[in-house]
VEXPAVEX-77822 format. One record per residue (C-alpha): x, y, z. Coordinates in steps of 0.02 Angstrom, whole numbers, padded with zeros to 5 digits, always signed. Layout:
N
+--------+--------+--------+
:      x :      y :      z :
+--------+--------+--------+
:      X :      Y :      Z :
...
+--------+--------+--------+
***
This chain:
492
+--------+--------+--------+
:      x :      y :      z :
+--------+--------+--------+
: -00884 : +05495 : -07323 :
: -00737 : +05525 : -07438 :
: -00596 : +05623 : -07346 :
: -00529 : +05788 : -07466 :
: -00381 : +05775 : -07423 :
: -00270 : +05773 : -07611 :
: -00099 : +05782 : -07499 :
: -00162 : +05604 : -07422 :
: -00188 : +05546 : -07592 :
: -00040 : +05584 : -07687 :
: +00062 : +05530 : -07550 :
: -00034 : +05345 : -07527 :
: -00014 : +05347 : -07723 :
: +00146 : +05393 : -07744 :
: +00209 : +05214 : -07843 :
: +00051 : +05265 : -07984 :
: +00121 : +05432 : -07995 :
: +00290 : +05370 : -08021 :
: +00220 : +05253 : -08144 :
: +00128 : +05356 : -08247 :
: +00262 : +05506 : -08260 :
: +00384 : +05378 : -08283 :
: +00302 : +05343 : -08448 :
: +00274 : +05497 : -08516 :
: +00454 : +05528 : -08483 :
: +00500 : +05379 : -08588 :
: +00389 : +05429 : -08731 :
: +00463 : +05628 : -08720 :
: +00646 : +05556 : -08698 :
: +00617 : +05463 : -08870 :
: +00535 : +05584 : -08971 :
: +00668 : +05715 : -08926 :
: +00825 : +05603 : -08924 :
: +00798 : +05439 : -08981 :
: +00718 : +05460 : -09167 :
: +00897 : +05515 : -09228 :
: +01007 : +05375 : -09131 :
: +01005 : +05167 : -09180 :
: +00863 : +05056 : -09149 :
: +00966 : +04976 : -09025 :
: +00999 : +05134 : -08927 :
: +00835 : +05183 : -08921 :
: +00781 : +05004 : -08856 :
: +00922 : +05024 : -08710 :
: +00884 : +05193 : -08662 :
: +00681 : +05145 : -08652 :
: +00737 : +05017 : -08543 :
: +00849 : +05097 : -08412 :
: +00719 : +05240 : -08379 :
: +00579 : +05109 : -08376 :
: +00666 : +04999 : -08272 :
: +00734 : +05165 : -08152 :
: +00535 : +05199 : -08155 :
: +00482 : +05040 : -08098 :
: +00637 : +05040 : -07939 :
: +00556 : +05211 : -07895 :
: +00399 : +05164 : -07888 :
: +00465 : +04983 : -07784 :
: +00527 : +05118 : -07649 :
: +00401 : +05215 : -07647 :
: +00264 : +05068 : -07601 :
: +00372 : +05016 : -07475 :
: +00385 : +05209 : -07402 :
: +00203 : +05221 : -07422 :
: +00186 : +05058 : -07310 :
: -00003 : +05006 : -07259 :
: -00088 : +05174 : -07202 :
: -00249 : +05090 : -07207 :
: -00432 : +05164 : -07286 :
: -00380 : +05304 : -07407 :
: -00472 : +05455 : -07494 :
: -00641 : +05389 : -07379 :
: -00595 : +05205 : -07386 :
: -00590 : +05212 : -07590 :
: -00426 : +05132 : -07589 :
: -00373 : +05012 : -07463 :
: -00179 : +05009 : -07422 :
: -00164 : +04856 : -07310 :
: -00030 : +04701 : -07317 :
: -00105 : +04627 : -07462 :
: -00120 : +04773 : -07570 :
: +00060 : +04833 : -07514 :
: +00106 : +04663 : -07542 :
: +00033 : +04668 : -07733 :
: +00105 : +04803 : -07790 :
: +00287 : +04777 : -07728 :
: +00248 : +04606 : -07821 :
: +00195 : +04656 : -08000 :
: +00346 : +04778 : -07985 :
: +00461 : +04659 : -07979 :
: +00363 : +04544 : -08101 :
: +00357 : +04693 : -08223 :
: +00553 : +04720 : -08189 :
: +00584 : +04545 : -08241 :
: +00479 : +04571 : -08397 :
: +00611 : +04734 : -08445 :
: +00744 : +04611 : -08402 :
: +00669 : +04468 : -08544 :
: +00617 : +04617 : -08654 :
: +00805 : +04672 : -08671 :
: +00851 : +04480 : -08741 :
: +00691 : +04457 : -08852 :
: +00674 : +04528 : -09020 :
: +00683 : +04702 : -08993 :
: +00508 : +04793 : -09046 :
: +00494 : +04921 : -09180 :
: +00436 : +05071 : -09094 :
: +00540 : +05033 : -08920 :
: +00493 : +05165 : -08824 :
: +00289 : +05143 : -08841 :
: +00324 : +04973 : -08812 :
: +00420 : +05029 : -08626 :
: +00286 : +05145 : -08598 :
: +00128 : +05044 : -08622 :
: +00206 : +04917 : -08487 :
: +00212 : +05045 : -08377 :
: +00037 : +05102 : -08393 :
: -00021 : +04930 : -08388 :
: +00084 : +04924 : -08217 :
: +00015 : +05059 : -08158 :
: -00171 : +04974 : -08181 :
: -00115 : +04843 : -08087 :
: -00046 : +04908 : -07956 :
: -00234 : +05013 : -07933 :
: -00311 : +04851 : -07939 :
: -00213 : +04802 : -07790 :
: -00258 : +04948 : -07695 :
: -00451 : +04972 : -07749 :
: -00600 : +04969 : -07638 :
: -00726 : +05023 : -07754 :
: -00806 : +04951 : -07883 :
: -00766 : +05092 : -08016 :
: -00596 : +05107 : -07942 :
: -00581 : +04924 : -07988 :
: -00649 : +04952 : -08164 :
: -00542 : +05068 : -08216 :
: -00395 : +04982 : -08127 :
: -00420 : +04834 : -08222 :
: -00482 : +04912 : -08390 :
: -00330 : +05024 : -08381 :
: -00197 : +04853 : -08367 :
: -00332 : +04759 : -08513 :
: -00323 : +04880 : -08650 :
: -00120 : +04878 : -08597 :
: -00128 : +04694 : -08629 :
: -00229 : +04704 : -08803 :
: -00084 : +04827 : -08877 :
: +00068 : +04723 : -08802 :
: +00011 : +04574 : -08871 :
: -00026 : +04635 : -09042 :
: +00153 : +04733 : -09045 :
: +00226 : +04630 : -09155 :
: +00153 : +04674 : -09326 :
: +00292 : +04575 : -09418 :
: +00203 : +04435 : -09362 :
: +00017 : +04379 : -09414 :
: -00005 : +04285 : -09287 :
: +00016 : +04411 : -09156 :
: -00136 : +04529 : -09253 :
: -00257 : +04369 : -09236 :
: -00198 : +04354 : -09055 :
: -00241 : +04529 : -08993 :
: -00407 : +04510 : -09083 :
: -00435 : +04349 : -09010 :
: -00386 : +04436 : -08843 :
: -00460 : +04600 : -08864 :
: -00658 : +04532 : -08931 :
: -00646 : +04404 : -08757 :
: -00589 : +04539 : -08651 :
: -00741 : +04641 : -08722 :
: -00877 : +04550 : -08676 :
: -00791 : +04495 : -08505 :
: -00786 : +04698 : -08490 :
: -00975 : +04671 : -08541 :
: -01007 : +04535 : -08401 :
: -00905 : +04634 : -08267 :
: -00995 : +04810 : -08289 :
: -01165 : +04722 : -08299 :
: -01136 : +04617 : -08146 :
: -01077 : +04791 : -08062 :
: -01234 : +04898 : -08092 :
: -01341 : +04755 : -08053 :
: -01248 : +04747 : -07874 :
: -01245 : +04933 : -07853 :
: -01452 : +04914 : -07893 :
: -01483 : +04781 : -07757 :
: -01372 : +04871 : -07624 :
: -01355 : +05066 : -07679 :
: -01170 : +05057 : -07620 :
: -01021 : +05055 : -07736 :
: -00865 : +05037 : -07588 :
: -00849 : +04853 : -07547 :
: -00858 : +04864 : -07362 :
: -01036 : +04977 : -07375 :
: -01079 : +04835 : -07505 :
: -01036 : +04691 : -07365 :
: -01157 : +04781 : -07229 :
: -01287 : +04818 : -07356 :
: -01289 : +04615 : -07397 :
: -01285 : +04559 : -07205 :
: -01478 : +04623 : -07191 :
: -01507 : +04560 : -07392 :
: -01571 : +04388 : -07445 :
: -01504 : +04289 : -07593 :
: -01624 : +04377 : -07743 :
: -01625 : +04296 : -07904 :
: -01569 : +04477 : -07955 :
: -01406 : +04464 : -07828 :
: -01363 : +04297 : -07904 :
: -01377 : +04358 : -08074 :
: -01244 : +04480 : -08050 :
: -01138 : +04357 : -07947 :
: -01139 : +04249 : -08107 :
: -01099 : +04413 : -08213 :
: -00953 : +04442 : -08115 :
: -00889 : +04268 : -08098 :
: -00894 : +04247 : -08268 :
: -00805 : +04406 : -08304 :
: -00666 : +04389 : -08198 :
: -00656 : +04183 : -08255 :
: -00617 : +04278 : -08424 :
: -00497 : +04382 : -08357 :
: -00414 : +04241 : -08251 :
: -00435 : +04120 : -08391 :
: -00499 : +03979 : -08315 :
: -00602 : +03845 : -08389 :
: -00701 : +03862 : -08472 :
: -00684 : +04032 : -08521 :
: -00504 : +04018 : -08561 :
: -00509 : +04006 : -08762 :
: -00402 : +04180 : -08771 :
: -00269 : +04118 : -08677 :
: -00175 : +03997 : -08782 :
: -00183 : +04095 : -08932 :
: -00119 : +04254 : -08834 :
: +00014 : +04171 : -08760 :
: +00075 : +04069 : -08936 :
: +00071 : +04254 : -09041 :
: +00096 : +04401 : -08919 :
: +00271 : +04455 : -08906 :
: +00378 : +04338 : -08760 :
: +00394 : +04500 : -08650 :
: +00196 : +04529 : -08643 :
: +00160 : +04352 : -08621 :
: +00275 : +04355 : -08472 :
: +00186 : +04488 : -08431 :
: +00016 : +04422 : -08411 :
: +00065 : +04269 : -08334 :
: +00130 : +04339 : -08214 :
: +00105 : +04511 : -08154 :
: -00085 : +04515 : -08220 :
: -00141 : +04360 : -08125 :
: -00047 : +04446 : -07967 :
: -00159 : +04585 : -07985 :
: -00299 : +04487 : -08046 :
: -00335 : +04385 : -07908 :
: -00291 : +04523 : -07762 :
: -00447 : +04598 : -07831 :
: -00555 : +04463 : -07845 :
: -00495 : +04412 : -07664 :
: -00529 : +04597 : -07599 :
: -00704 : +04596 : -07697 :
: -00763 : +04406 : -07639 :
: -00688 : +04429 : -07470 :
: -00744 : +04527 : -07396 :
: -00867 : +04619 : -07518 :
: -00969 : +04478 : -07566 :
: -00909 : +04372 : -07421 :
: -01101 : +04375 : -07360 :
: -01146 : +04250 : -07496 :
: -01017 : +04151 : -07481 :
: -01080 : +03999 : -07412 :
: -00976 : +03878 : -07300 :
: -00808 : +03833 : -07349 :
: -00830 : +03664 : -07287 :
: -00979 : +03618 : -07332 :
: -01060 : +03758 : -07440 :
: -01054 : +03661 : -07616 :
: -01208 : +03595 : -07610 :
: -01316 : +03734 : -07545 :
: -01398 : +03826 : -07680 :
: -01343 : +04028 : -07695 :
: -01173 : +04017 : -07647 :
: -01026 : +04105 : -07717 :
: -00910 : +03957 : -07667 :
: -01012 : +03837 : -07761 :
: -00958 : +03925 : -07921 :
: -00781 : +03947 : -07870 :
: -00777 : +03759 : -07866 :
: -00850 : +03729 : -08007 :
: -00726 : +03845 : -08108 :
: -00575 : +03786 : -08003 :
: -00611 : +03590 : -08038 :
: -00655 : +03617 : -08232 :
: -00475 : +03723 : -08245 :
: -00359 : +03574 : -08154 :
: -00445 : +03454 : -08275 :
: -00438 : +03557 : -08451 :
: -00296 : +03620 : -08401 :
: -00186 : +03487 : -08360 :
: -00268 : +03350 : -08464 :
: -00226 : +03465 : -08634 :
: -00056 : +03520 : -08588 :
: -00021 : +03325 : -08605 :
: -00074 : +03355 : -08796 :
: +00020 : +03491 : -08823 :
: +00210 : +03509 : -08935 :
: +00204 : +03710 : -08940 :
: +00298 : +03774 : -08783 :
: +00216 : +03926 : -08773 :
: +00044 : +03837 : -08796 :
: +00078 : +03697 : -08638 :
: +00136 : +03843 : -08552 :
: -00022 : +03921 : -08563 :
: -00129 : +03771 : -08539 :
: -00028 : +03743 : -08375 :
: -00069 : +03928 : -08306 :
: -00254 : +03858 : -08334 :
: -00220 : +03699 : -08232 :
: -00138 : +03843 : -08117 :
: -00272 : +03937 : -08093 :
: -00395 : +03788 : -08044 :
: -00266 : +03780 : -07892 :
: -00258 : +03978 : -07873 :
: -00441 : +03990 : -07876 :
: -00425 : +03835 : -07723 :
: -00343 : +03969 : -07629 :
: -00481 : +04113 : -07654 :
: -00622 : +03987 : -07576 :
: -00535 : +03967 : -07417 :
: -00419 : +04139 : -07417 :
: -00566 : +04196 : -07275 :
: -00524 : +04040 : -07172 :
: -00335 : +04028 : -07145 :
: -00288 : +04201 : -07207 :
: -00218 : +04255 : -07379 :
: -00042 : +04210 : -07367 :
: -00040 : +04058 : -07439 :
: -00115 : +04116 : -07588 :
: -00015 : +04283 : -07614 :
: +00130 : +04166 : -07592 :
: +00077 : +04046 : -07740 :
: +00054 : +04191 : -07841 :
: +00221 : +04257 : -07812 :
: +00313 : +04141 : -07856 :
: +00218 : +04063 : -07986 :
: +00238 : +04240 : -08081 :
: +00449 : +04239 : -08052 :
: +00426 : +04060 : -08125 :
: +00322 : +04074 : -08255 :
: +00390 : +04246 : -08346 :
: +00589 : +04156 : -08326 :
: +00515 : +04008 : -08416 :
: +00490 : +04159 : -08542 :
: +00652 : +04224 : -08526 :
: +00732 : +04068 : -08598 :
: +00595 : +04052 : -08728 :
: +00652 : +04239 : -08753 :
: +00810 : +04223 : -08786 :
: +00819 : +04088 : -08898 :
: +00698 : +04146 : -09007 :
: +00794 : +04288 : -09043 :
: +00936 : +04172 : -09107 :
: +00843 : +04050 : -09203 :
: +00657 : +04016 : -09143 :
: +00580 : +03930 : -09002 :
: +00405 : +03874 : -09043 :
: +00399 : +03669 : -09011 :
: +00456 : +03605 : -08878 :
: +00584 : +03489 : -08988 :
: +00661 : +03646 : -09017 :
: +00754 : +03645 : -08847 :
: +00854 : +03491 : -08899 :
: +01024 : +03491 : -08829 :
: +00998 : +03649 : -08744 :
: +01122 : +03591 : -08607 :
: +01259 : +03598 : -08749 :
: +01216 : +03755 : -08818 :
: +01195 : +03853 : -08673 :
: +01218 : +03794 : -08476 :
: +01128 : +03956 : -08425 :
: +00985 : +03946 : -08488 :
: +00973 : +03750 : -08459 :
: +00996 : +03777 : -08271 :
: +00872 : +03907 : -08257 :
: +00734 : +03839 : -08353 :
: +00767 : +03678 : -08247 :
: +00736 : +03789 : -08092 :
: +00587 : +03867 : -08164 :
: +00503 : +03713 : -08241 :
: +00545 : +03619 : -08071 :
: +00437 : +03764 : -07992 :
: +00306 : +03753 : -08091 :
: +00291 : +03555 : -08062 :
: +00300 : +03577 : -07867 :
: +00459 : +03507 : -07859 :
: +00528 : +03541 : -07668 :
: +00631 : +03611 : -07605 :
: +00605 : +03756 : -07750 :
: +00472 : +03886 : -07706 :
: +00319 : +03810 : -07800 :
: +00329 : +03652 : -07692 :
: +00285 : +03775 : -07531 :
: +00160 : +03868 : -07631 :
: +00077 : +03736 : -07684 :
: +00093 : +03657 : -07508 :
: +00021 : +03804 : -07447 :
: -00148 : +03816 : -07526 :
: -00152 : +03621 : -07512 :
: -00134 : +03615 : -07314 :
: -00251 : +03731 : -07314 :
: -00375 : +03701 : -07420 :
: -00375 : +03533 : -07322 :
: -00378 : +03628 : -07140 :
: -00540 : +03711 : -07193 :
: -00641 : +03579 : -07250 :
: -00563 : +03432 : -07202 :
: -00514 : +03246 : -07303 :
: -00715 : +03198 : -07304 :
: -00785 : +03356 : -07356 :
: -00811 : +03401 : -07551 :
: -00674 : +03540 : -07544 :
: -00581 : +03397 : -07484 :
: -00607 : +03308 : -07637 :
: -00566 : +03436 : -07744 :
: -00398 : +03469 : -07649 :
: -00364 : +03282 : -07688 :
: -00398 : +03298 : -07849 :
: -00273 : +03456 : -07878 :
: -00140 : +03336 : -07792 :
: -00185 : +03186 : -07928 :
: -00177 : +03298 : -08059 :
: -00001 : +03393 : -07989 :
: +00054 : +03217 : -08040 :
: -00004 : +03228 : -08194 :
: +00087 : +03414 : -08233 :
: +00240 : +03316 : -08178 :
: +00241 : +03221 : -08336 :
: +00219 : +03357 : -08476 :
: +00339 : +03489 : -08381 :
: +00476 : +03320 : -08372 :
: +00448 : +03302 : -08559 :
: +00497 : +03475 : -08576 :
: +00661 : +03454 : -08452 :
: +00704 : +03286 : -08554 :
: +00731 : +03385 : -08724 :
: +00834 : +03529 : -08640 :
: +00929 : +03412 : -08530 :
: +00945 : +03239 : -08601 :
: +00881 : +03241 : -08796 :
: +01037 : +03282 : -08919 :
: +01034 : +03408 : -09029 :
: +00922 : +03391 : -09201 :
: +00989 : +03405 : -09360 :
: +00862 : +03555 : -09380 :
: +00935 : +03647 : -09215 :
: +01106 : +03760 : -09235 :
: +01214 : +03671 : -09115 :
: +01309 : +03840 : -09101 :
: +01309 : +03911 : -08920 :
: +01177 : +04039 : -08857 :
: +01216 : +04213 : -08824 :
: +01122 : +04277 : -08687 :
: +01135 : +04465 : -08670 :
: +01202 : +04505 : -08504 :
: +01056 : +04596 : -08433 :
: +00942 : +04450 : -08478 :
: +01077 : +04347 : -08390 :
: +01051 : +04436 : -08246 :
: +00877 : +04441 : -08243 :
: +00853 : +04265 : -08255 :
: +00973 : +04222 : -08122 :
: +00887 : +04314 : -08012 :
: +00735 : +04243 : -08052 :
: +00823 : +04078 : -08015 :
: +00862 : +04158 : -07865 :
: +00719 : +04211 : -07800 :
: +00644 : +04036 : -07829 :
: +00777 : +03956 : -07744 :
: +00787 : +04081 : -07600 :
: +00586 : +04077 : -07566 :
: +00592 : +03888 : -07567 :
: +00719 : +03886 : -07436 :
: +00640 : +04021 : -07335 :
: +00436 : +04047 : -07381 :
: +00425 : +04144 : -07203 :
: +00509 : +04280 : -07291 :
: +00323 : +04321 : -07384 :
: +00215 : +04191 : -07274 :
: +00241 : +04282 : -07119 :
: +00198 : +04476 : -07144 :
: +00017 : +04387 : -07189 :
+--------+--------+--------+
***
């Protein structure tokens, strides 16, 4: 029965609130003060009151703390969810940080703003225990997404990307409210834990495991794994480098802390066995499996083809995913730590690989991966830190995505054991880890080894001090988690 009590709520949703006035105040700031002042001034002042909104609404979620079921167990403020939004904070903080080095936008201020609002879905995807609270959570952070990568109307392909982005996020939207109302139909419950007891006395229909499939496929849109992942490489090649930092990172934070919440332990009746559950018929596992071993393959096996940075970076979040996904089949087993950590740090990693691509766009264009010849020469900043973040990403230890990748490993392992076909697919993610070493070394042997090209400036890099900043604290972070993964490990 929903508790009326609108104190409750504002207070547990304090960090949205923050959010969401924090935007409007950005938008009212720049339509009073900013249309007379330079473009760079209005870029600087979007930023400092988006990134003062976003430090609010950090304390906040840490005031707020895990108060449990609110507004009649609608939302759900536990670990993970407190853990999720202090995490796509910081990822969207980062993303102000790169945003302040990249090419500035033309209308600065919207730009600020619909980051915030696409925040502010995220961080109501963390917290949601209701199927329509979900929806809108995650509609309100997709049609975010569609503008921010389509800001950049200088560029065409940035228009064919949000189409491209917006037309598969449609008919994901499609899938997702389909697969809903079909669940709501079998069970007449719409709050995740009503929808767990109504499926402990249900059997496997042929109607229940349409709408498993519905939403599966949905959120393997949304997640972009294989093989619904067509959207991503384009998105991340033409959006703007701020918004693709963004969705690599924040959005699959959010992402998956909702599928988590609404597999386990919403759906968690139809789960199947962990250990042994692929090859009995109904189970949501078996798909999970499916969509985690077809992402490690596609993923990895294209990145080898690809020259565009931005394009292997996206076809290694698909080979990350197929590992991420790992995590979600056995989060019920050993807990969701692991996985939360992964996701962590793959974000920091990811959206400072962006950074650099950021930067250097900015001052002369960063597309193939040739392009960051002699980078070492031109600018021992950013060569260091993409070093640490490309390390990451290959699981080099003793950075942070070593441990996360550990993590979900030793675990995937624990649950079903060496002999067991989850097993096998956790050997397979290690063969193919090897296999990611190879195209992210290619990448560190033209920033680090390969002289300049004749078609490169050899002139130094200047990195704007706040993006400076921002990436050495990414750096940091990765570093710093490596050395200590209790630090997020243990409050799981």
């Amino acid at each position: 029965m929903i508790n009326p009590s609108y104190a409750e709520l504002a207070h547990a949703f304090q960090p949205e609130i923050i959010l969401a006035d924090g935007a409007v105040l950005v938008l009212a700031y720049d339509l009073i003060f900013g249309r007379r002042r330079a473009p760079g001034a209005r870029l600087t002042a979007s930023l400092v009151l988006g990134a003062l909104t976003l430090i609010g609404a950090l304390l906040a979620s840490v005031a707020v703390g895990a108060v449990g079921g609110v507004y009649g167990n609608q939302f759900v403020l536990d670990d993970l969810a407190v853990g999720a939004r202090c995490g796509v904070l910081v990822l969207a903080l980062l993303t102000l940080g790169i945003a302040a080095g990249a090419k500035p936008p033309r209308h600065p201020a919207e730009y600020v703003a619909i980051i915030l609002f696409a925040t502010t879905g995220f961080t109501l995807m963390a917290a949601a225990n209701h199927l329509l609270v979900a929806f809108a959570g995650l509609e309100l952070a997709s049609l975010s997404l569609y503008i921010l990568v389509g800001f950049d109307k200088d560029r065409r392909d940035s228009a064919e990307a949000a189409l491209k982005y917006f037309l598969f996020g449609g008919m994901a939207t499609a899938f997702l409210l389909f697969g809903f109302s079909l669940i709501f139909g079998v069970t007449g419950e719409l709050e995740l834990s009503r929808i767990a007891a109504a499926l402990a006395h249900t059997e496997l229909s042929p109607l229940l495991m349409v709408a498993l499939v519905m939403v599966l496929v949905a959120f393997g849109f949304k997640a972009a794994a294989a093989p619904f992942h067509l959207w991503a490489p384009d998105a991340y090649e033409g959006a703007p480098t701020p918004s693709a930092a963004l969705i690599a990172s924040a959005s699959k934070l959010a992402g998956f802390t909702l599928f988590l919440r609404l597999l386990w332990p919403g759906l968690g009746g139809l789960a199947g066995d962990p250990a042994h559950g692929f090859g009995q018929a109904g189970g949501w596992i078996t798909i999970v499996a499916l969509l985690s071993g077809a992402s490690l393959l596609l993923g990895n096996l294209a990145a080898l083809a690809q020259t565009n940075l931005r394009r292997l970076l996206a076809y290694s979040a698909i080979a990350h995913t197929g590992v991420m996904l790992l995590g979600v089949v056995v989060a019920d087993v050993v807990g969701f730590g692991g996985l939360y950590y992964y996701l962590l740090t793959y974000g920091v990693a990811t959206a400072g690989a962006f950074g650099v691509i950021a930067v250097l766009e900015r001052q002369g264009g960063c597309q193939k991966i040739t392009d960051l010849a002699g980078l070492y020469r031109r600018s021992p900043l950013l060569a260091g830190c993409l070093t640490v973040f490309v390390l990451s990403l290959a699981g080099i230890p003793p950075l942070a995505g070593f441990f996360g990748k550990f993590s979900v490993f030793v675990a995937a392992l624990q649950a079903g054991g060496l002999a067991s076909p989850l097993g096998a697919l956790t050997l397979l993610a290690i063969a193919l880890s090897a296999v990611a070493l190879y195209y992210y070394l290619a990448v560190l042997k033209q920033a680090l080894v390969v002289a300049p090209s004749e078609n490169v400036p050899a002139t130094p890099v200047r990195v704007p001090v706040v993006t400076a900043l921002t990436l050495l604290v990414a750096a940091g972070l990765i570093v710093a988690l490596g050395l200590f993964p209790s630090w997020v490990l243990n409050p799981f």
